[in-house]
C-alpha positions in Angstrom: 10.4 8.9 -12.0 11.0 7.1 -8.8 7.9 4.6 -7.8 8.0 2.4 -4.8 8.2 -1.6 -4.8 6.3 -4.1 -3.0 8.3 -6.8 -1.3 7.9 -9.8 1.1 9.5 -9.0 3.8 12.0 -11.5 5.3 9.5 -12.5 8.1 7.0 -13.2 5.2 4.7 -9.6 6.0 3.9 -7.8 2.9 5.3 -4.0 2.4 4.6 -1.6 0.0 7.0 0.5 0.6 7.7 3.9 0.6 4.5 4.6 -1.5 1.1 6.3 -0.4 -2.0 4.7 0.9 -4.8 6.4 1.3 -6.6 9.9 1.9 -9.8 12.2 2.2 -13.4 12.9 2.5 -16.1 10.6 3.8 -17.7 8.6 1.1 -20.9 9.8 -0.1 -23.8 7.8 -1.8 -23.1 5.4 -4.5 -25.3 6.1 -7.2 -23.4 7.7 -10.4 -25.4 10.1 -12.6 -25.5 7.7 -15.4 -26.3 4.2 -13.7 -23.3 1.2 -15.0 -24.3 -1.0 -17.2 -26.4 -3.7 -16.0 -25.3 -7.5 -16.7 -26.8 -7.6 -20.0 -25.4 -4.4 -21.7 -22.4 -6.4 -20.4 -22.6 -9.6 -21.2 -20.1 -9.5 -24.4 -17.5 -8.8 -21.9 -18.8 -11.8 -19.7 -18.9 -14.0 -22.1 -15.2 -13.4 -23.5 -13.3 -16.6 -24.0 -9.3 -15.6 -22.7 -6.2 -16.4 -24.2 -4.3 -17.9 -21.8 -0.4 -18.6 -21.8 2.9 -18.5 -19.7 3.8 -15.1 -18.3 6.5 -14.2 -19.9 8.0 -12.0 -16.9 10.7 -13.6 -14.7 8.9 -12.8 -11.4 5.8 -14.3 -12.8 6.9 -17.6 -14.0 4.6 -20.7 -13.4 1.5 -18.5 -13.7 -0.8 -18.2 -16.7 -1.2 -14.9 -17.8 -4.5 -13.9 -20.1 -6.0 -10.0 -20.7 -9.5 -9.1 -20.0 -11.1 -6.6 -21.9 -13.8 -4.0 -20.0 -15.2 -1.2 -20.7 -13.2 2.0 -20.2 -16.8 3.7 -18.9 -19.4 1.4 -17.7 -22.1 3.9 -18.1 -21.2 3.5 -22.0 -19.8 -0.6 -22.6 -20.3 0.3 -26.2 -17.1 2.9 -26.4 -14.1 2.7 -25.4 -12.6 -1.0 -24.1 -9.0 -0.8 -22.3 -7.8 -4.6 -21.6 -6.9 -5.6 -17.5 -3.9 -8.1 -16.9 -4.2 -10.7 -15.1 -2.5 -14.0 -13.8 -3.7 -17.3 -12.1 -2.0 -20.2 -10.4 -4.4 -23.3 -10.6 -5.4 -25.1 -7.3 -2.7 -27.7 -7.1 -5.0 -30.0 -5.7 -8.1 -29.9 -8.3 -10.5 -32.5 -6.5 -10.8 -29.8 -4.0 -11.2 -26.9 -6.0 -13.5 -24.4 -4.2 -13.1 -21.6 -6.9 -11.2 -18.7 -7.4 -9.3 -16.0 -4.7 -9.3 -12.8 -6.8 -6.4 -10.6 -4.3 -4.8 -7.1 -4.4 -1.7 -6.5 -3.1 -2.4 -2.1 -1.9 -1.5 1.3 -3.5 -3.7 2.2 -4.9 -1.8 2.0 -7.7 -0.1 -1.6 -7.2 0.2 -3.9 -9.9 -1.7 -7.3 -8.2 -0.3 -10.0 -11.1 2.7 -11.5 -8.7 -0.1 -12.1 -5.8 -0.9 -15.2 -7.9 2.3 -17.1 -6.9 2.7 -16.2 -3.8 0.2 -18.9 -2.4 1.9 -21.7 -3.4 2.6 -24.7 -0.9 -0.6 -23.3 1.6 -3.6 -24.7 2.0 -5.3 -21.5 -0.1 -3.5 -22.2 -2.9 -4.2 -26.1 -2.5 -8.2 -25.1 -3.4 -8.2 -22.0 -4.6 -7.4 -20.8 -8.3 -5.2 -17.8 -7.0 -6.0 -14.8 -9.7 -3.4 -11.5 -10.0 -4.6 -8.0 -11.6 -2.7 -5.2 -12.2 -5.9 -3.1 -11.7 -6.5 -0.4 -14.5 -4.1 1.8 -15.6 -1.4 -0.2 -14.0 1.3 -3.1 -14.4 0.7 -4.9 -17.8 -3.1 -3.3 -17.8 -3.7 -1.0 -21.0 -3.6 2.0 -21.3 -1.1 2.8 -18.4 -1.4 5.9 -16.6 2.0 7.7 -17.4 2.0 11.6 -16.5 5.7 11.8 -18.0 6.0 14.2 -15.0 7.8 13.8 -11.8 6.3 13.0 -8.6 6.2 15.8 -6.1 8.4 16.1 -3.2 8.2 14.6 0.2 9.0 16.7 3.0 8.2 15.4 6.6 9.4 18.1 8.4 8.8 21.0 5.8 9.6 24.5 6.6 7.5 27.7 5.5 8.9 27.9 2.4 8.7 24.1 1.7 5.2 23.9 2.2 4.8 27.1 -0.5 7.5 24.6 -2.7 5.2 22.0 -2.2 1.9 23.2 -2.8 3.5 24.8 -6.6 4.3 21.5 -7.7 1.2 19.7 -6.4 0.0 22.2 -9.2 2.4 22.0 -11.5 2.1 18.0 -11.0 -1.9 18.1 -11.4 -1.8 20.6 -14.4 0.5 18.3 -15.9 -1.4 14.7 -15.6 -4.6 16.9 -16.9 -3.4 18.0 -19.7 -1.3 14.7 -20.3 -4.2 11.7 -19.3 -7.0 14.0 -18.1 -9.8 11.7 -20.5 -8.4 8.6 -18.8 -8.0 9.3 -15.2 -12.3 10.0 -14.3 -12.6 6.5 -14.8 -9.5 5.3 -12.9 -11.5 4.9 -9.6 -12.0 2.0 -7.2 -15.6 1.2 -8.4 -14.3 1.0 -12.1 -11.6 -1.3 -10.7 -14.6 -3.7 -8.8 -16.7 -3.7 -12.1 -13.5 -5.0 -13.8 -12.7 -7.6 -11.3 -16.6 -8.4 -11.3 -16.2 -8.5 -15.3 -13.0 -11.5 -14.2 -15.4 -13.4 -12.5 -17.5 -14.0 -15.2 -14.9 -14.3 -17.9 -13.7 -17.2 -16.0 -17.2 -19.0 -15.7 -17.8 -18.6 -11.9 -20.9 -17.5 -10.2 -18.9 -16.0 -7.2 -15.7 -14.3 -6.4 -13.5 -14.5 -2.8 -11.1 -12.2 -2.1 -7.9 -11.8 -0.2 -6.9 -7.7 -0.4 -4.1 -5.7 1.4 -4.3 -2.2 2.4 -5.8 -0.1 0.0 -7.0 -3.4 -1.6 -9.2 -3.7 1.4 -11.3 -1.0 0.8 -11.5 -2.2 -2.9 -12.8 -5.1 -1.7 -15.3 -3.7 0.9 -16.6 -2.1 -2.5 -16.8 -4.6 -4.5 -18.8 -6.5 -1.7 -21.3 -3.4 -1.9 -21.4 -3.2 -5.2 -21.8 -7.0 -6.0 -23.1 -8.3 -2.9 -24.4 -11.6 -4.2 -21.4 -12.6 -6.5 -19.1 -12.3 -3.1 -18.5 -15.7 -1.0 -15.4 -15.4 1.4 -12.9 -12.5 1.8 -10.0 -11.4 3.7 -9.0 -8.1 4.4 -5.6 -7.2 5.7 -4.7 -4.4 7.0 -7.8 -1.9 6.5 -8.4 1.5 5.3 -10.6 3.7 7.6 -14.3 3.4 6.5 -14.9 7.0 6.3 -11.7 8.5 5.5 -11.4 8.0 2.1 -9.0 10.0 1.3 -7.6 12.4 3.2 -8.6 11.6 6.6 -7.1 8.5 6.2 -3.6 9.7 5.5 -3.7 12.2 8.1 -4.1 9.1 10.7 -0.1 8.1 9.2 1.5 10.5 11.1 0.6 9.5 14.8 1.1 6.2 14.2 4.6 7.0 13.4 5.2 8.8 16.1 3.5 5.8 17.9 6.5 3.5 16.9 8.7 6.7 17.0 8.1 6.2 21.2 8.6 2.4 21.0 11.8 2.5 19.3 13.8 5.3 21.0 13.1 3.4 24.4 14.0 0.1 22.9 17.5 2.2 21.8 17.9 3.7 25.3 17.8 0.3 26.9 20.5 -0.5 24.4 23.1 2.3 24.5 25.7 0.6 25.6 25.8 -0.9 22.1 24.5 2.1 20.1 25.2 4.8 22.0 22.6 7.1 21.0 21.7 7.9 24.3 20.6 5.9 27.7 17.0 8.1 27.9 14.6 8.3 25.2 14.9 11.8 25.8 18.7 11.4 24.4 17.7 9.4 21.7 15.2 11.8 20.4 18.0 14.7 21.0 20.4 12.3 18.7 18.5 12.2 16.1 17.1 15.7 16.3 20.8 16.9 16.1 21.8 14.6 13.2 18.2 15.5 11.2 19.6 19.2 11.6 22.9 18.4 10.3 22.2 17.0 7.3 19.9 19.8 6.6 22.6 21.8 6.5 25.1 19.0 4.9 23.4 16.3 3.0 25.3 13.4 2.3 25.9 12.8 -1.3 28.0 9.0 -0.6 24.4 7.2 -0.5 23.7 5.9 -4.0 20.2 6.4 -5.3 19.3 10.1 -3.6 21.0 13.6 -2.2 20.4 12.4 1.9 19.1 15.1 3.1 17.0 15.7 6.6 14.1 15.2 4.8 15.6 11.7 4.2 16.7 10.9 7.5 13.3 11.9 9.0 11.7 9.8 7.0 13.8 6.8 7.1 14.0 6.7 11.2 10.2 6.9 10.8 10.3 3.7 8.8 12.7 1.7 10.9 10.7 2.8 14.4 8.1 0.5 12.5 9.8 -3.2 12.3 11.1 -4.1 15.9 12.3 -7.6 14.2 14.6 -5.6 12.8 15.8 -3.1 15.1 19.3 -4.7 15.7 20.5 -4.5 12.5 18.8 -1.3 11.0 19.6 0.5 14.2 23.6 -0.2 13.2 22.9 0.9 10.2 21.6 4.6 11.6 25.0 4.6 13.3 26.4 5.7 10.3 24.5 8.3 9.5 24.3 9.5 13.1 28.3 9.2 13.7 28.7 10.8 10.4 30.6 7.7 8.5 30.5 6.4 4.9 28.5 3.2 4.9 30.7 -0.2 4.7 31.5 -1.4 1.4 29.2 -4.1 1.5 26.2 -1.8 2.5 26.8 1.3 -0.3 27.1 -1.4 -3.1 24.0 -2.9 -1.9 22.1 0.4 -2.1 24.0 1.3 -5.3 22.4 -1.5 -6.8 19.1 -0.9 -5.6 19.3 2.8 -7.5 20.3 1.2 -10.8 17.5 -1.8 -11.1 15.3 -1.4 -14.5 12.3 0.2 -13.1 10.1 0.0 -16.4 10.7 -4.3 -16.1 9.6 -4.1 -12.3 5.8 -5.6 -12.8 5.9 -4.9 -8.8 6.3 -1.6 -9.2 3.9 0.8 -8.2 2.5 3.5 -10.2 1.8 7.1 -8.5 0.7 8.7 -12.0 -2.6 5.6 -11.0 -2.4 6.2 -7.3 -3.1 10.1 -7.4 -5.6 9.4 -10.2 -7.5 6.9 -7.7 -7.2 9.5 -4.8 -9.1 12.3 -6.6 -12.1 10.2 -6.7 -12.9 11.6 -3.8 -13.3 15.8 -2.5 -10.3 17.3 -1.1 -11.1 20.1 1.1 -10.2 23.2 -0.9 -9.0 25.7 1.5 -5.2 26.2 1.0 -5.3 27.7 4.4 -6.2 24.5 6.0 -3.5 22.2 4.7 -1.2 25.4 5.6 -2.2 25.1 9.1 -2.3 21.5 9.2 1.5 21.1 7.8 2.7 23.7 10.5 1.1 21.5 13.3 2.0 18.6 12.0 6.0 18.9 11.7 5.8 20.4 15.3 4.3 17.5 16.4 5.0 14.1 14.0 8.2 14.7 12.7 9.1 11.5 11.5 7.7 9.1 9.0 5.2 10.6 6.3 5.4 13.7 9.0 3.6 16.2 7.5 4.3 15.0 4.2 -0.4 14.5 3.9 -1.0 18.0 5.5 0.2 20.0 2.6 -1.8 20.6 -0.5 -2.4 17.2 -3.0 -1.8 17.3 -6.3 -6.3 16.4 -5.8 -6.8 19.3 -3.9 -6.3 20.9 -6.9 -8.3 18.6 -9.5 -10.9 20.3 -11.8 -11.9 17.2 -13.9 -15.2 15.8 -13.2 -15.7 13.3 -11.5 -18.4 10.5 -13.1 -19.9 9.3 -9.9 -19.1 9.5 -5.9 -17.5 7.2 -3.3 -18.7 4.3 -3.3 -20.6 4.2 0.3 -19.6 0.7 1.9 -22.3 -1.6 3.6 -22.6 -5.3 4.2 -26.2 -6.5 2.8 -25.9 -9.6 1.0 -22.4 -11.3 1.7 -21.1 -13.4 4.0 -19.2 -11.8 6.8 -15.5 -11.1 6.2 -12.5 -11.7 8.1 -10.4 -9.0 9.0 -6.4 -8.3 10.1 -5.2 -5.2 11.7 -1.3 -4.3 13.6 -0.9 -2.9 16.6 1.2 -0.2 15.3 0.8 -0.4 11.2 1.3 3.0 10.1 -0.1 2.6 7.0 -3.1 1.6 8.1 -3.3 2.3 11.8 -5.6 0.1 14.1 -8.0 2.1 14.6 -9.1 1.9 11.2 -9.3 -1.5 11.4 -11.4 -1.7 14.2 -14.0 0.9 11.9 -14.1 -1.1 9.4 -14.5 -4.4 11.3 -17.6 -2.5 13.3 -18.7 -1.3 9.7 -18.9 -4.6 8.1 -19.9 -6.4 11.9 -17.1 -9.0 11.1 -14.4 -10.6 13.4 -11.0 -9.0 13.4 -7.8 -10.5 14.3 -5.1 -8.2 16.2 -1.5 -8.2 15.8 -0.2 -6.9 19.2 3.0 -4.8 19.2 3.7 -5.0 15.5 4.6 -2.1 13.2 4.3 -4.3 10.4 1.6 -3.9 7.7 -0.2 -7.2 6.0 0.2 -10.0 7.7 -1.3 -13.1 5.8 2.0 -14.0 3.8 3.4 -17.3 3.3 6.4 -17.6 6.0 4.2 -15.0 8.4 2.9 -15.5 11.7 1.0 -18.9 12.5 -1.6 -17.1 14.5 -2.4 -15.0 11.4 -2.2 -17.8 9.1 -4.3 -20.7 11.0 -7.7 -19.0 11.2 -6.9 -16.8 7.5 -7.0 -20.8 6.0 -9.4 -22.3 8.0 -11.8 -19.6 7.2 -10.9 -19.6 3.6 -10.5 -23.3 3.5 -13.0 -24.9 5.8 -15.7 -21.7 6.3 -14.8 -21.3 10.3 -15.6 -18.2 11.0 -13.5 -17.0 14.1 -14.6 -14.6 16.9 -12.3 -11.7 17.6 -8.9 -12.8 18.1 -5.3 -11.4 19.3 -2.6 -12.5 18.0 1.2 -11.7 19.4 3.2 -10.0 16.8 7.0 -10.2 16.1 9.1 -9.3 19.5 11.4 -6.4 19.4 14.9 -7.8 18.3 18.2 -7.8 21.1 21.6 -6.8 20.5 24.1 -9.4 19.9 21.0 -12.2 19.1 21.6 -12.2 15.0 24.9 -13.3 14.1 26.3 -11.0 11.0 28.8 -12.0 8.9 28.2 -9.8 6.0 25.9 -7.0 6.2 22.2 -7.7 5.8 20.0 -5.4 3.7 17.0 -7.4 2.6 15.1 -5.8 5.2 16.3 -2.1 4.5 15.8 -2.8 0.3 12.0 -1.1 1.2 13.3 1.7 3.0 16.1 2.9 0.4 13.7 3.5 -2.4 13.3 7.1 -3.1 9.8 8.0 -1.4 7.7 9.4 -3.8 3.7 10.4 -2.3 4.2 9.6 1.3 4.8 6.5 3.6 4.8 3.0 3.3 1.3 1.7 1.6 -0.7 -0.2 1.6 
């Protein structure tokens, strides 16, 4: 099964790539039938002492690694436990200590354990005791949501009978997972995964929690702030999930952003045709890439290691480069090939060959779509097959690149028959302080807009990235005007009012020197997309 991989990008943003974010109906009221267990049914769990010892994985070395036992249903702590994995880097300077930064990295379905080294050398990790998670189900978490099935397939730009392809093995792929996990996957929710993170905080003897979450992991947060309103001091969320779209509505907001950067780019590759020649309008750009999306429809390239590149492919992948101007230069020589219809250099096909052959099962950055689907059908999926029908005919028409119309077809949720133990959690701010919030310009996993909801939702100042594609922006080695007020709220408490900041600027032809070919930036890009675009 292919997954997707979460990497630090070379300008320090954080990309989970070529994996789903999120999806839809509006939450609903956050009462379950059977209440969770109050502190005291719980406090066996609280009062756990953990084994703490090196992490034995490679990525993870210089962290402490320790498992946390919870319950697998908090409505019943006395059944079933499953244990949570989790990692910590210690405050480097302890005189200072101001507590722990619980984080998440996205997904859902992302393990979280590697987030506790990436702090190392700021002034967060200088105070803070950075903790990782692979939330439940996940990572090194027990018991790991495995389907043993494959994923099902992403088409952006799906014809008729794609879309009836696609809705089969949404069913085949539900069916499966029911009959394979279907006791374990109720209780994979993002409540469950806040009541395990709350469980954390008081296995490691602290009376409050602050956050930093990505993405997905921002909407984890905003639930754990409404769920444990008094145990949550500061927190950061980057790159935020729409409020009220969880799930569906959420996703569907994907493909206009894409075609968003889809605009930007082509009339950044106009301006440059006398070095790409893909055309000196953006008219001719689009009409490029139209004709070579057609071609390999008809002739998919088998010389790219790792996948059959087909349109589907192609549609996707132009999608994802529109996104990351920085990089524009060197991935738009890259399209060349594909465009003129020539085998990659040398240089460039073993680097991707590589990619296809890593060990995904000793990847603890992997993420897990088997947990990520389970998470989604939390919520209602409307059930009208007719609908998503529609919606995928509209959609290839008019977003044809990127995730496309990848979230109009049927979900493998829409099809879900398992009950589910208790609704969306409905988010509010009663209790905690005031958050700090980061949304791009153009982030297509998250578009703006649904940072700007969830800033009015939570009535907390949000910083802007103008003109970047880019999604998660608080990263060592990122932008200064992200970076500065992120620290000196979580550092010193200053609360900022709204701020912009100026994102990455669009690269020029003939600025980056390249000796050999450089494919850090395309690594995210090359993985075989598996439920949708770029995650959070």
């Amino acid at each position: 099964m292919r997954t997707a991989r979460v990497i630090p990008m070379a300008s320090g943003v954080l990309v989970t790539a070529l994996a789903a974010s999120l999806a839809a109906a509006s939450p609903a009221a956050a009462d379950p039938p059977d209440s969770p267990a109050d502190d005291s049914a719980l406090a066996e769990f609280h009062e756990q002492e953990l084994a703490w010892a090196p992490c034995t994985e490679e990525v993870l070395q210089g962290l402490e690694c320790a498992g946390v036992e919870v319950p697998l249903d908090y409505s019943d702590p006395d059944g079933e436990r499953v244990t949570v994995a989790i990692s910590r880097a210690r405050a480097s300077d302890p005189d200072r200590r101001r507590g722990i930064l619980l984080t998440n990295p996205g997904g859902p379905g992302g393990p979280g354990r590697v987030l506790g080294g990436y702090y190392e050398g700021t002034r967060v990790g200088e105070v803070y005791d950075v903790i990782g998670m692979d939330p439940r189900g996940t990572g090194a978490s027990s018991p790991r949501m495995d389907c043993g099935n494959d994923p099902v397939p992403v088409y952006p730009r799906p014809t008729n009978a794609e879309i009836s392809e696609a809705t089969r093995e949404a069913i085949r792929y539900q069916r499966e997972c029911q009959r394979a996990q279907g006791g374990l996957r109720p209780h994979m929710t993002t409540a469950n995964t806040a009541r395990d993170m709350d469980v954390v905080r008081a296995a490691l003897d602290e009376e409050k929690t602050n956050y930093l979450g990505y993405s997905y992991g921002t909407y984890l947060g905003a639930v754990y702030g409404s769920l444990f309103p008094e145990r949550l001091d500061r927190s950061v969320l980057d790159s935020p999930v729409h409020p009220d779209g969880v799930w569906r509505e959420m996703f569907l907001m994907q493909a206009p952003a894409y075609s968003a950067n889809m605009d930007r780019y082509t009339a950044w590759a106009a301006r440059h045709d006398d070095a790409l020649g893909f055309g000196s309008t953006q008219e001719e750009v689009y009409a490029t890439f139209e004709a070579t999306s057609a071609r390999l429809r008809e002739e998919p390239r088998e010389d790219i290691p790792g996948l059959v590149y087909d349109s589907h492919a192609f549609d996707f992948e132009v999608g994802q480069i529109s996104r990351y101007q920085q990089f524009w230069d060197l991935n738009s020589d890259y399209l060349g090939y594909l465009v003129r219809g020539e085998p990659l250099p040398t240089a460039l096909a073993s680097e991707f060959e590589a990619l296809a052959e890593e060990d995904e099962e000793e990847d603890v950055t992997l993420m897990n779509v088997d947990l990520q689907t389970a998470v989604l059908c939390e919520a209602e999926w409307p059930g009208r097959i007719s609908r998503y029908h529609a919606d995928a005919r509209e959609y290839r028409e008019e977003y044809p690149y990127g995730v496309g119309a990848y979230w109009s077809v049927p979900h493998p949720c829409t099809f879900n028959t398992l009950d589910r133990p208790e609704p969306p959690v409905e988010l509010e701010r009663d209790g905690y302080p005031e958050p700090l919030l980061i949304a791009g310009e153009f982030d297509a996993n998250t578009p703006y807009e649904a940072g700007v909801a969830m800033a009015k939702r939570l009535e907390s100042p949000l910083i802007t990235v103008a003109g970047d594609g880019g999604h998660g922006f608080y990263l060592p080695g990122g932008l200064e005007c992200v970076a500065d007020p992120v620290e000196a709220y979580l550092v010193d408490g200053v609360v900022p009012d709204d701020l912009t900041c100026q994102g990455l600027p669009p690269a020029e032809m003939g600025t980056q020197p390249e000796p050999e070919p450089d494919t850090e930036h395309l690594a995210p890009m090359r993985e075989e997309p598996v439920l949708g675009g770029p995650v959070v």
